[in-house]
C-alpha positions as CSV (number, residue, x, y, z in Angstrom):
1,X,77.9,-48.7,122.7
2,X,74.6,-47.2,123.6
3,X,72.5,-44.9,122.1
4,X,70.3,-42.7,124.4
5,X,66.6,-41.3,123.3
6,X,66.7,-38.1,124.3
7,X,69.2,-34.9,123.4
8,X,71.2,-34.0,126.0
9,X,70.7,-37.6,127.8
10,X,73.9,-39.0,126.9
11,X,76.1,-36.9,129.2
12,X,73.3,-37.0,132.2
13,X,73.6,-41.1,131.7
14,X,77.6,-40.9,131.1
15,X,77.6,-38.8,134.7
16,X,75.3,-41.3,136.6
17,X,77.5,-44.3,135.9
18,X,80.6,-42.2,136.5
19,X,79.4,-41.6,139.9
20,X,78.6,-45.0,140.2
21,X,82.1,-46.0,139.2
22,X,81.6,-46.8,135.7
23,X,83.9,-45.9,133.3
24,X,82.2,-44.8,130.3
25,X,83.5,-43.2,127.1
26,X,82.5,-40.9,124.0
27,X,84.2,-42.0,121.6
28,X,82.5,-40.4,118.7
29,X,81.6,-36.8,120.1
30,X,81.4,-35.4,116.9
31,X,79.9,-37.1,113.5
32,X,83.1,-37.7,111.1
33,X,82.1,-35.3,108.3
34,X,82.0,-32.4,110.8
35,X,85.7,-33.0,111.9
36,X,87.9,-30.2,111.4
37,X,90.1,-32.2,108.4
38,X,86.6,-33.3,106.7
39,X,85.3,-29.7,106.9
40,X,88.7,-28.4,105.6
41,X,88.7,-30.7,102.5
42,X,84.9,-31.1,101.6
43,X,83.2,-27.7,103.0
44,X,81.4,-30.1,105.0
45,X,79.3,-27.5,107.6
46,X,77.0,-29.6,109.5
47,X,73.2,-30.8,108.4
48,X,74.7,-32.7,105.6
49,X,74.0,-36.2,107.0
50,X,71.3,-35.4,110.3
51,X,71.0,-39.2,111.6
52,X,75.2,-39.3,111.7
53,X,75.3,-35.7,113.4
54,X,72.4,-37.3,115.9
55,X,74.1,-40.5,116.3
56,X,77.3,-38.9,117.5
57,X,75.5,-36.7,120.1
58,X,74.0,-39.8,121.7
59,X,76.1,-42.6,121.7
60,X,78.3,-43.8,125.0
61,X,80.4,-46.2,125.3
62,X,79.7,-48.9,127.7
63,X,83.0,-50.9,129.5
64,X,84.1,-53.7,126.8
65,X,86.8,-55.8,127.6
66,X,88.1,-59.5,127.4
67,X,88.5,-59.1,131.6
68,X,85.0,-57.7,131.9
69,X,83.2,-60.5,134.6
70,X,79.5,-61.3,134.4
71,X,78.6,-59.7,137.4
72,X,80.3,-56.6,136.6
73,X,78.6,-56.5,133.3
74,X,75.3,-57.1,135.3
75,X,75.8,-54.3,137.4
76,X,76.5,-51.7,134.6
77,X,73.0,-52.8,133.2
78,X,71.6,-52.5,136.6
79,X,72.6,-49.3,136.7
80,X,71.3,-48.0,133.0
81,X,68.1,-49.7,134.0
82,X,68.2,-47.9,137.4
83,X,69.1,-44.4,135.3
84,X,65.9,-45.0,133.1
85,X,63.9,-45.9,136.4
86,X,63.1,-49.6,135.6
């Protein structure tokens, strides 16, 4: 997992390495205090915990597997590094 800077970054980032043809994934779109059963039980509302709710809306999920090769591993830093225009 990553986490990007910037709001709104994450899904610009996720989109660039789609197109590229990297699978990427959000896993964690939503901070767990905010999901529906949390807010249900606890009358969480959102704000409670800021760096979770922040974390959530930035992370992306990177490919992770035991199959994963080097180079293909290269290449999906290649192409974050080529997003952030290094």
């Amino acid at each position: 997992m990553i986490r990007t800077k910037k709001e709104g970054e994450r899904d610009k980032l996720m989109n660039y390495l789609k197109e590229n043809g990297i699978g990427v994934g959000i896993h964690y779109p939503i901070a767990n205090h905010v999901q529906p059963i949390y807010r249900e039980m606890f009358g969480y509302k959102g704000g409670e915990y800021p760096n979770s709710e922040t974390a959530a809306a930035n992370v992306l999920s990177l490919p992770m597997f035991p199959l994963l090769k080097d180079d293909e591993a290269e290449y999906v830093a290649e192409k974050v590094r080529e997003f952030y225009g290094r």
